[in-house]
Structures are given as structure tokens and as C-alpha cells.
C-alpha distance (Angstrom), angle and dihedral (degrees) to the residues before:
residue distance angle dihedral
X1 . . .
X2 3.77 . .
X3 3.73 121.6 .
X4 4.23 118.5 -159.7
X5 3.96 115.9 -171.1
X6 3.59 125.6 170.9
X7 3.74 154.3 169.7
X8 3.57 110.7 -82.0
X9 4.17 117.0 -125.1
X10 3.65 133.5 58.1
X11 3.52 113.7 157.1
X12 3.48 103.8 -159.5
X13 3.59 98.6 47.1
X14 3.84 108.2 103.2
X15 4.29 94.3 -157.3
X16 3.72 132.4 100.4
X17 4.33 84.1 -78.5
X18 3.44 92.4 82.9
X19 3.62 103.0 34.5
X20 4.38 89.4 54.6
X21 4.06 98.9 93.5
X22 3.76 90.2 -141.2
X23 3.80 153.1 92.5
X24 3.58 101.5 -117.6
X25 3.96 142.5 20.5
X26 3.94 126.7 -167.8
X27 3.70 122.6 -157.3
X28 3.82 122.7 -175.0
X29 4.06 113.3 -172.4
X30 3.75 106.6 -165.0
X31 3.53 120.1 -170.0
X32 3.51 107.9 159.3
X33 4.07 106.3 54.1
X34 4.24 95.7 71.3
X35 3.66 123.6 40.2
X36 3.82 96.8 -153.4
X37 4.00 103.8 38.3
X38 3.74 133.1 35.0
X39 4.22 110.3 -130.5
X40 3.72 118.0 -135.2
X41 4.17 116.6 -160.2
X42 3.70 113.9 -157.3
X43 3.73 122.1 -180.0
X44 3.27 123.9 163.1
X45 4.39 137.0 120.5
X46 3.34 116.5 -66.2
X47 4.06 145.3 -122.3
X48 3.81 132.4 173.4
X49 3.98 113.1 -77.9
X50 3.76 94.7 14.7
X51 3.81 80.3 111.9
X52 3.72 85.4 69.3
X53 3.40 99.1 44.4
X54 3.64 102.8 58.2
X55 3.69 82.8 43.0
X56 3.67 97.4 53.0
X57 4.25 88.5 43.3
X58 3.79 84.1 61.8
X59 3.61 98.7 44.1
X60 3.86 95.1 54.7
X61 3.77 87.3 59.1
X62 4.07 83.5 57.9
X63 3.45 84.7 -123.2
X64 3.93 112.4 150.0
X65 3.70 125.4 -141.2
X66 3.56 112.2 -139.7
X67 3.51 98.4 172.1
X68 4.34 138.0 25.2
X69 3.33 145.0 171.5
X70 3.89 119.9 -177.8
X71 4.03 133.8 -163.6
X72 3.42 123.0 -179.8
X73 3.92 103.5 145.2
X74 4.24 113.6 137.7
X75 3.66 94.1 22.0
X76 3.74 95.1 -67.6
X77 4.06 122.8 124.0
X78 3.87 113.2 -136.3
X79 3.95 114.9 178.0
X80 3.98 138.6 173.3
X81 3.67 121.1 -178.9
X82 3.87 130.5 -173.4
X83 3.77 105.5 -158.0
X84 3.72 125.2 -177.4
X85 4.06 113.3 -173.6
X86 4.06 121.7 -120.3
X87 4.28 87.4 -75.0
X88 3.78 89.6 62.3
X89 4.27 93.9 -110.0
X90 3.45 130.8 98.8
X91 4.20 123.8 -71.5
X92 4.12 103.2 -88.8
X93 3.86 85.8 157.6
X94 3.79 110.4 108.2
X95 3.35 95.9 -155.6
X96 3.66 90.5 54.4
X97 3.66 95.9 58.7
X98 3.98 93.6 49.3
X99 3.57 89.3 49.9
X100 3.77 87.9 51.6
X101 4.02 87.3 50.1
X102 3.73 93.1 42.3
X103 4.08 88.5 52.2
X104 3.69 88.2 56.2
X105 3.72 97.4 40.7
X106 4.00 108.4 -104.7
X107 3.44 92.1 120.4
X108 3.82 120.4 47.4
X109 3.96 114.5 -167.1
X110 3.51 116.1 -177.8
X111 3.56 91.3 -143.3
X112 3.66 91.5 62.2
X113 4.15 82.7 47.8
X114 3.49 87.8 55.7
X115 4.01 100.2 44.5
X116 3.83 88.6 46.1
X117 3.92 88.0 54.6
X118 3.42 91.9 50.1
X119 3.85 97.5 39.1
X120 4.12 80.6 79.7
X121 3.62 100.7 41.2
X122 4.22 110.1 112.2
X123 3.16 110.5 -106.0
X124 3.91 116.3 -161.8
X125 3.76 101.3 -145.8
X126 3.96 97.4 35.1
X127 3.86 112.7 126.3
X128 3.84 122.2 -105.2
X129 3.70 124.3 -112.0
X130 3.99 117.5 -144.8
X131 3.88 127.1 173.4
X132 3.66 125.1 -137.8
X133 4.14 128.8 -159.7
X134 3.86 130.3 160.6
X135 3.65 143.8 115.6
X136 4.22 103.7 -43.9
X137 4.07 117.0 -131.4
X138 3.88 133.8 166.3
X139 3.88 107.8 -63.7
X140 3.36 98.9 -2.3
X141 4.16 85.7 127.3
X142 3.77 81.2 58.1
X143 3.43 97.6 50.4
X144 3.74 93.4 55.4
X145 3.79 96.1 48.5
X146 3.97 85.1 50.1
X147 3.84 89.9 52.4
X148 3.90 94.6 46.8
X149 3.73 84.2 53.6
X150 3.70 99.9 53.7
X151 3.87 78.5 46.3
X152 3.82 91.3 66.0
X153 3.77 85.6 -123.9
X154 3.98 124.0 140.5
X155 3.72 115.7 -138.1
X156 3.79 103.2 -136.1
X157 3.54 96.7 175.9
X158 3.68 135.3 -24.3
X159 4.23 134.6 168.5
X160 3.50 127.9 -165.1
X161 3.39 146.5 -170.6
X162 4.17 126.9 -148.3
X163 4.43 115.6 -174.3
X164 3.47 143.8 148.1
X165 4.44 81.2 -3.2
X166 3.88 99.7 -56.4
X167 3.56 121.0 104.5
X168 4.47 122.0 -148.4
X169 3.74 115.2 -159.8
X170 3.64 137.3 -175.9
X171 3.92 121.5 176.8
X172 3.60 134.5 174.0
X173 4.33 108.1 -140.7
X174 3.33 134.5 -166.9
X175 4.00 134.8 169.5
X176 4.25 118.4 -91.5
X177 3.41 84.0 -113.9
X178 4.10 94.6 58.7
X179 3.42 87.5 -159.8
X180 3.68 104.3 70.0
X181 3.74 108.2 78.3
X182 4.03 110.0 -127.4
X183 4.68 98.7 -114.9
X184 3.91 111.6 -142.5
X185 3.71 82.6 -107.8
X186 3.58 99.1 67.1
X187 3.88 89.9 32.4
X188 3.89 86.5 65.9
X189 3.96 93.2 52.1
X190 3.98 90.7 44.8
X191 4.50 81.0 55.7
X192 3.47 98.2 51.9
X193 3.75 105.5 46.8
X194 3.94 83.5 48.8
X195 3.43 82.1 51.5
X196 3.87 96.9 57.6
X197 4.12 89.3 41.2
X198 3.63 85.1 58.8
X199 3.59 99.5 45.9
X200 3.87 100.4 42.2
X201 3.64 90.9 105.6
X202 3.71 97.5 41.8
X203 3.71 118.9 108.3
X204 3.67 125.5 -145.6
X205 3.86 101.2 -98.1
X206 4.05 91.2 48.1
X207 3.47 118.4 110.0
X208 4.19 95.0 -92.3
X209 3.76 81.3 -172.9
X210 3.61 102.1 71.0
X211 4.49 86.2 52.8
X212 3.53 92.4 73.6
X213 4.30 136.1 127.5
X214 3.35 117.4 -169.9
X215 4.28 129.0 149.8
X216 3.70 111.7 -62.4
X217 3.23 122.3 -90.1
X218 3.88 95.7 -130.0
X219 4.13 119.5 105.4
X220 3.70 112.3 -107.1
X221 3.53 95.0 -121.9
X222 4.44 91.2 59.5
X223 3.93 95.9 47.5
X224 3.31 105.8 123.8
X225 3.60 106.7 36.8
X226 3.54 111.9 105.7
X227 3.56 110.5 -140.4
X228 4.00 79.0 52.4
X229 3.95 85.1 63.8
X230 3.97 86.4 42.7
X231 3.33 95.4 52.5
X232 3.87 103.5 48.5
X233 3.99 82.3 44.6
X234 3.86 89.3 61.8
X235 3.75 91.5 47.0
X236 3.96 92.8 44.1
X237 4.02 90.6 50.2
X238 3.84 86.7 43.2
X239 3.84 90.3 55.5
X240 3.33 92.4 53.1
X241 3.95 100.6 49.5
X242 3.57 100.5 -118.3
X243 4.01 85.9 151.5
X244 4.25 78.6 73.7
X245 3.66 100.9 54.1
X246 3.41 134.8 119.5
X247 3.80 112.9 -66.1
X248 4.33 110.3 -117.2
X249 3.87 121.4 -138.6
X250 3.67 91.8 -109.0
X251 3.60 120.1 18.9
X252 3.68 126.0 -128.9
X253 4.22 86.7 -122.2
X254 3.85 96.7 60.6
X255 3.48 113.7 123.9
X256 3.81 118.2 -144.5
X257 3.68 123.5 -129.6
X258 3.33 103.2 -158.9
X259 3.36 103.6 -115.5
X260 4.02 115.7 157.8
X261 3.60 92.9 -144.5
X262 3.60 124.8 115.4
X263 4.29 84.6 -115.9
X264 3.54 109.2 61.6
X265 3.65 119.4 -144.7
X266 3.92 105.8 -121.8
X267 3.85 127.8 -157.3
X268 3.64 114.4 -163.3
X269 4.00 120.1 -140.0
X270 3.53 102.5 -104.1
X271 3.98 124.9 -139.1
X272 3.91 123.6 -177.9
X273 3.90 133.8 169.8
X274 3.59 122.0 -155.8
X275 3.89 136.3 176.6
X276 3.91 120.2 -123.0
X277 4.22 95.7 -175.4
X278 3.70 94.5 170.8
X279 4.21 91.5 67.3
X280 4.27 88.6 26.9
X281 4.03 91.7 -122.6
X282 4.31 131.2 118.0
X283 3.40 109.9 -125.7
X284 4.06 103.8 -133.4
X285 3.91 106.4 -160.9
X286 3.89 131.1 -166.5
X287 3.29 141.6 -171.0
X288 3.92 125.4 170.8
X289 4.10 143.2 109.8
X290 3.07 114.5 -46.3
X291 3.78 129.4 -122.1
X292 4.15 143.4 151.2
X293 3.80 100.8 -93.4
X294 4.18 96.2 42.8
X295 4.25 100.6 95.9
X296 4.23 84.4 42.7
X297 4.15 88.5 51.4
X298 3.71 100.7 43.9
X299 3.86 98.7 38.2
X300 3.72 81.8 49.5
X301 3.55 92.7 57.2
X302 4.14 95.1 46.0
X303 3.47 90.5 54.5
X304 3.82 98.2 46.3
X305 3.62 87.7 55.6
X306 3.89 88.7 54.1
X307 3.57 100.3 -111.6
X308 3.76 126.5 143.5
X309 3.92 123.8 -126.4
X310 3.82 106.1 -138.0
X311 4.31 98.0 165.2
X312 3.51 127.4 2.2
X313 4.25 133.9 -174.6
X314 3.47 119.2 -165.7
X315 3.67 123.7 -169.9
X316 3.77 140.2 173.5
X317 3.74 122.9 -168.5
X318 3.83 135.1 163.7
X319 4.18 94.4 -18.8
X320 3.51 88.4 -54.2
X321 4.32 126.2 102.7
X322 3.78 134.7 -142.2
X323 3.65 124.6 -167.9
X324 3.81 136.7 176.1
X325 4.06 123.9 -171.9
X326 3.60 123.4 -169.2
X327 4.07 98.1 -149.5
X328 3.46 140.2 -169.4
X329 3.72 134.1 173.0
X330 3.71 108.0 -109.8
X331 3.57 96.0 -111.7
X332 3.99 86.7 51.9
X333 3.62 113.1 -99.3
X334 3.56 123.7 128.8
X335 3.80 118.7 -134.5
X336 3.64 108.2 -80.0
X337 3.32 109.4 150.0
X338 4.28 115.0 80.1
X339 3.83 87.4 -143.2
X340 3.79 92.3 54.7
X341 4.23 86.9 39.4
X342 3.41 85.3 58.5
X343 3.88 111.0 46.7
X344 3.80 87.9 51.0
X345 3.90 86.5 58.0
X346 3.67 91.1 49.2
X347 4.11 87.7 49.7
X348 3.50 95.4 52.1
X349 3.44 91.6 43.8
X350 3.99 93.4 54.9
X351 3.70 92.6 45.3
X352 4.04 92.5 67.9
X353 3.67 96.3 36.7
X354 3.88 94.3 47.4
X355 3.95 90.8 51.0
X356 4.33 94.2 48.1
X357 3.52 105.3 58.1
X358 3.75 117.4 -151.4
X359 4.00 103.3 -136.0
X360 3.95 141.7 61.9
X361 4.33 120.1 -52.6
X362 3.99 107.9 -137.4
X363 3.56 123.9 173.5
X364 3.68 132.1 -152.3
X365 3.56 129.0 -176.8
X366 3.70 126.0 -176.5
X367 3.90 143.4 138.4
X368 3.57 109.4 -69.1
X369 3.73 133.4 -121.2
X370 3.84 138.7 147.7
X371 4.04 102.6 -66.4
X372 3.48 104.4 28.8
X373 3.77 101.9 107.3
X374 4.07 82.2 43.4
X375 3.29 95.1 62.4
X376 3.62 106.9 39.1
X377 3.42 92.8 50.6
X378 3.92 87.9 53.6
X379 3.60 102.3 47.7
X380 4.03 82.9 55.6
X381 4.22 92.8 48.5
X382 4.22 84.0 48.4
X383 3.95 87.0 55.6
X384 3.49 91.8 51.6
X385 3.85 93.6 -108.4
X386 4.26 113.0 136.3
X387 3.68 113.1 -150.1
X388 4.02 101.6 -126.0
X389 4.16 95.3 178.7
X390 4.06 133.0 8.9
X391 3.73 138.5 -155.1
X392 4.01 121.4 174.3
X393 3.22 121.7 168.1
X394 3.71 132.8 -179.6
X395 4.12 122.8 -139.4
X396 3.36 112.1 169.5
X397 3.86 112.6 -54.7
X398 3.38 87.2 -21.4
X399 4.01 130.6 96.1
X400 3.57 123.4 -159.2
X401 3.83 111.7 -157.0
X402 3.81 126.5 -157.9
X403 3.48 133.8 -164.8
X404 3.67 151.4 -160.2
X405 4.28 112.7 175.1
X406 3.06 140.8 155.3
X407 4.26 136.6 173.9
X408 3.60 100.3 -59.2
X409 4.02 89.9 -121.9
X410 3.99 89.4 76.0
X411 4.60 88.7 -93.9
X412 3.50 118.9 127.0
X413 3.47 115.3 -106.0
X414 3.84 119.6 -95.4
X415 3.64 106.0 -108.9
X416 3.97 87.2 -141.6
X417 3.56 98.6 52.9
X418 3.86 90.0 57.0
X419 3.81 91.9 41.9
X420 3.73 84.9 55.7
X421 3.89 97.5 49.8
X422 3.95 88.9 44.3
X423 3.79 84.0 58.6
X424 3.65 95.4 44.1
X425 4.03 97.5 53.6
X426 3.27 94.4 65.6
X427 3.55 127.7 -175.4
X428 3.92 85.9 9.3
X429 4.06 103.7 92.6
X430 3.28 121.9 -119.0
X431 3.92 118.4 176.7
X432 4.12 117.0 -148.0
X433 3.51 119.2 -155.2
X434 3.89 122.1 163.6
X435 4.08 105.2 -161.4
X436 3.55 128.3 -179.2
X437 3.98 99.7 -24.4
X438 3.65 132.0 126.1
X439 4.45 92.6 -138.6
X440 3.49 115.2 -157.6
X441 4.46 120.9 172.6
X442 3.84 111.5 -94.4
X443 3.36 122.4 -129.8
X444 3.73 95.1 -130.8
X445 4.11 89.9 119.8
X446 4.22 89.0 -153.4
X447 3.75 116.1 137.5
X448 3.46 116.3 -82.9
X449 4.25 87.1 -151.4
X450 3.57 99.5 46.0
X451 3.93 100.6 42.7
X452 4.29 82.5 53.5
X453 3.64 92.9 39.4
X454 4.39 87.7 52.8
X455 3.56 94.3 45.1
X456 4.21 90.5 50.0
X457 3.89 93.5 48.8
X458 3.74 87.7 42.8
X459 3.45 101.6 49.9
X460 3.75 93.4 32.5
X461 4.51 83.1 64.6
X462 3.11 87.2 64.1
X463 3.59 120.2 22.1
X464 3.76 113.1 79.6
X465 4.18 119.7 -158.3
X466 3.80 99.1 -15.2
X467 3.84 112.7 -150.8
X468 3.51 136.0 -127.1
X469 4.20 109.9 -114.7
């Protein structure tokens, strides 16, 4: 067991140190009670959303918390976290555990003093990041790539988010050139002809307010970290009300049972608020499918909507995840009201749906250049094929390009049919992954061989020298 304790403030140390409004913190790294996990200790005082943080310091190690249990009762911060690495054991990696003690400030290099210093510094050529909401509809993801491309601008990475019909979007921009920087004023002309792609389909008594782009609303000095992006997704999909959209046929949290029947046997994620008057706290209750990113998206979501985490369990048990808040508002009611009861429900319930897409993962990678998300993304709308989730990232000269689709009439995608056009492309890669989706065979009746042999010609005109991921 190894115990690190020290003095509180460091004020040019961008890490959870400075951000715990205290004089002390205590961390305990066990790795020697539990075969399976390694157990983190955290004690330290405590402030509103520093829940969150620590939680969202773990998560960008993809480290997954199979088990909590959370104190932070007379303004004091009490912690325990089971965390098993990306194999499923516990963290042998040394490096691992110093960057878990450097992320919570035991260990203060001065070169990560310096590189948070000059995370924050301007930088003249540094791409833009804007954030996109509004009503979601087939290929409107395509449509935006297309109009960034007339634009001249280079899509150096972007992630978004489509649920319940409304569609979040953050994207990092630059100009073709990559060298001219992209000047406020040209920045507000890129905004409003997103604007007007997003609201083409909008009629007049829609809420124009929830089509918007604007910068994103993430501090210069955390763009790039991805549970930054995650986070400001949840709060963009939040201010949009995707938590009162239209219900799907099979929702994204369903847990399958495994049965080999043609009718799967479904288990909805289960939410539940309850009162517990004698100790003044609403009991917040859930039950779903369990997976890595689940404490990060529902904390998130709790302390978006401004209430305070007094107690928390956290358990994970055979694929499947139970956890129990003890909530307050933050000025210190409970939840009295049914109404309120309810829209909290409906929150929590959005935040696990939004993060597990229902639909197919493929993965592209190629040599990037202005155009190339646009025209992936269309050759998948013309093949009836609606983008449900994206991830493209820029390394380099290369692009790696994720995907979530599905048939563009709301089916799931038939397994065969993408089988068939992974065969059919060729020496251009295409990685398959079905996640988290019951598949069942569409009754489309198009041509498995002709559909694959489209989308290889057509992405073969213009993709040049596809890479291997």
C-alpha cells in the first residue's frame, strides 16, 4: 500500500491540486488487497463538482471504475475507487500509477508546470473550436462537412452526438491552408451559414434557438481532452431537451440477454427517485448495462442540473451496473415536486442512451485534407446509411474516422449487408465493429453486391492511399 499526502496549493499546476478548495489531500493507492482491481483512497475537503473531476481524471486514463463509494457530508471529501485498466485487471503499469498521482497532485514536475502554462498561451495558427445543436435529420452531419468544405475550412477534429432527433457538435477548424489563422471576422461568417444549414428544415414556430453555432464553450487551455468534449456534449444535448424526444423502438440502453432466439429478451436501464426525509436527501437509483464511461455520464448529468452529491455506491456485477446517489439541489432542497422527480429521471435516462449508440462502428483512416469527412459522410447518406454518432480525429496527415450508422429509416443495419460492402471495398480499409445492438436483417430487399460495389468505386474517386488503423 502506498500512502501520498501533501500541502495543498500550487498555483501553476493545472491538475485536480489546485482545483480542491482545501489545505490538505490524502491519497492511498492499494494494490495488494483485491486481485482483480486496484483501490484508490481520496480524502481531501470538498467543493461542488469535484465529484466529477476526480471522476473525469480517471476516465481519461480509460480506466474503468467498477466499484465506489463516496462521502462528502460536513464539507469533507471521502472517496474509494476500484479501477481495473483497459484489459479488465488491476493497474501493474508504473507509469500508470504516477500518472494517477501526478493527476491528483503528488507528484509535481515542472515540465508538466511548464506544458500547463503553455497549454493557455494563444497560439496564432491553432484551430478553432465551434459547437453545433439543432433539430437532427438524415445527413445533416453531411451537410455540415459539405458546407465547411465550400468554406475552405479543414476539419481537424470534430465529435458529435445524434438522440431522441437533435444533433450536438463540437469541431476543431482551421483554414486549407493550415497556416492562415481563421480572424474572428471570418469565424462569424463560417457561424452563420452553419447556422442557415442547420435551420433549413426549421419552420417558423420551432424553437430557432436550439439551431444555433456559436464558439465552444470549453476554456482554451482544456481543448483537447476528451471528456472535456464529452462533457460540453452532455450539456449541449441537455440544452436542447433531448431527454423529451421522441421515444425509439429499441433504446440504445437495452441490455441483451443473450438469448439465440430470433426475439431478443430486452432489459431496459432502469432509473428511480426516492425520498429519504429522515437524513433530508433523494435517493437517485440506477440500474442499466454496464460500461467504462457510465459513473463519468451520469455524475455529469447531476451536476449539470446543479445538484449536490452527498453519498454515492457504485457497483458492477455480471455486465450489468447499479448505482445509488444521495442528491440534493444545490441550494438544499430535496426533490419534492413529481414534475421535478420526473425530469431528473428523463436526464439520467438521456445521458446513457445518448453515450451508447444504437447502430454499426466503422472506421476509416486515411490522409487528411479539406473534404474528407464531407465526403465520407455523403457516400454513406447516398447508401441510405444515417450517421447516428461521430469521432474524427486528426494525427498527423492522417484522419481516423469513426462511426455509428444505421439504415437511414431508423432499422438496424443488416450485419450481412455491411459484411458484404467490407468485402467489396477492397484494399480500402474498412473496420467492422458491432457494439451494443440487438441486429436483426432489414427488409430493404437492395443488393447486398451492388450497394458494396457503389460505395468502393465511390469512395475509391476520392479517397487516395487509404491506411491501415
Amino acid at each position: 500500500m502506498k500512502r501520498v499526502c501533501w500541502p495543498y496549493y500550487d498555483p501553476d499546476f493545472d491538475t485536480l491540486t489546485e482545483r480542491i478548495n482545501g489545505p490538505a489531500c490524502i491519497v492511498t493507492i492499494d494494490n495488494e488487497s483485491l486481485e482483480d482491481c486496484t483501490i484508490v483512497k481520496i480524502d481531501s475537503i470538498n467543493k461542488q463538482g469535484l465529484l466529477l473531476e476526480v471522476v473525469q481524471v480517471l476516465t481519461d486514463m480509460n480506466l474503468t471504475i467498477s466499484k465506489s463509494y463516496v462521502s462528502s457530508d460536513a464539507g469533507w471529501f471521502m472517496d474509494v475507487f476500484h479501477l481495473k485498466n483497459e484489459l479488465g485487471s488491476k493497474i501493474t503499469d508504473q507509469r500508470i500509477i504516477n500518472c494517477i498521482q501526478q493527476a491528483i497532485g503528488a507528484n509535481r514536475d515542472t515540465t508538466l508546470k511548464s506544458k500547463a502554462r503553455n497549454s493557455s498561451e494563444p497560439h496564432p495558427g491553432r484551430p478553432k473550436a465551434i459547437e453545433m445543436t439543432g433539430t437532427d435529420r438524415p445527413g445533416l452531419l453531411s451537410e455540415i462537412s459539405a458546407a465547411l468544405a465550400d468554406l475552405h475550412c479543414n476539419i481537424v477534429e470534430a465529435h458529435a452526438w445524434s438522440h431522441n432527433a437533435r444533433l450536438a457538435c463540437v469541431a476543431y477548424i482551421s483554414d486549407q491552408s493550415m497556416e492562415t489563422p481563421i480572424d474572428d471576422h471570418r469565424l462569424h461568417a463560417i457561424e452563420d451559414h452553419l447556422t442557415t444549414v442547420l435551420r433549413a428544415n426549421t419552420t417558423w414556430d420551432e424553437n430557432a434557438s436550439q439551431q444555433e453555432v456559436k464558439p465552444a464553450g470549453i476554456p482554451m487551455e482544456k481543448l483537447g481532452i476528451m471528456t472535456n468534449v464529452e462533457r460540453r456534449l452532455h450539456q449541449l444535448m441537455l440544452s436542447v431537451k433531448d431527454f423529451d424526444g421522441p421515444s425509439q423502438a429499441v433504446t440504445a440502453n437495452s441490455i441483451t440477454m443473450g438469448s439465440d432466439s430470433e426475439e431478443e429478451e430486452i432489459k431496459k436501464a432502469s432509473v428511480s427517485i426516492e425520498s429519504c426525509n429522515e437524513k433530508g436527501y433523494s435517493i437517485a437509483t440506477i440500474q442499466c448495462k454496464d460500461r467504462r464511461k457510465l459513473m463519468f455520464d451520469t455524475v455529469c448529468t447531476l451536476t449539470d442540473m446543479q445538484y449536490v452529491i452527498f453519498h454515492a455506491s457504485i457497483d458492477s456485477r455480471g455486465g450489468c451496473a447499479y448505482q445509488e446517489y444521495f442528491i440534493r439541489h444545490i441550494d438544499g432542497c430535496t426533490l419534492n415536486r413529481e414534475s421535478e422527480k420526473e425530469r431528473v429521471i428523463k436526464c439520467l435516462e438521456a445521458a446513457i442512451e445518448r453515450r451508447v449508440c444504437e447502430g454499426v462502428r466503422l472506421e476509416l483512416c486515411a490522409y487528411n485534407r479539406v473534404g474528407l469527412l464531407s465526403d465520407i459522410t455523403r457516400v454513406l447518406r447516398e447508401n441510405g446509411l444515417a450517421v447516428v454518432r461521430a469521432d474524427t480525429v486528426t494525427h498527423g496527415e492522417k484522419a481516423v474516422n469513426a462511426f455509428y450508422v444505421r439504415d437511414i429509416s431508423g432499422n438496424n443495419v443488416d450485419m450481412n449487408f455491411i459484411k458484404s460492402m467490407k468485402r467489396e471495398m477492397g484494399a480500402i480499409d474498412l473496420a467492422v465493429k458491432d457494439e451494443t445492438t440487438i441486429i436483426r436483417p432489414t427488409s430493404s430487399g437492395r443488393s447486398n453486391f451492388s450497394i458494396g460495389y457503389i460505395l468502393k468505386s465511390q469512395i475509391e474517386r476520392f479517397s487516395h492511399n487509404f491506411i491501415a488503423i
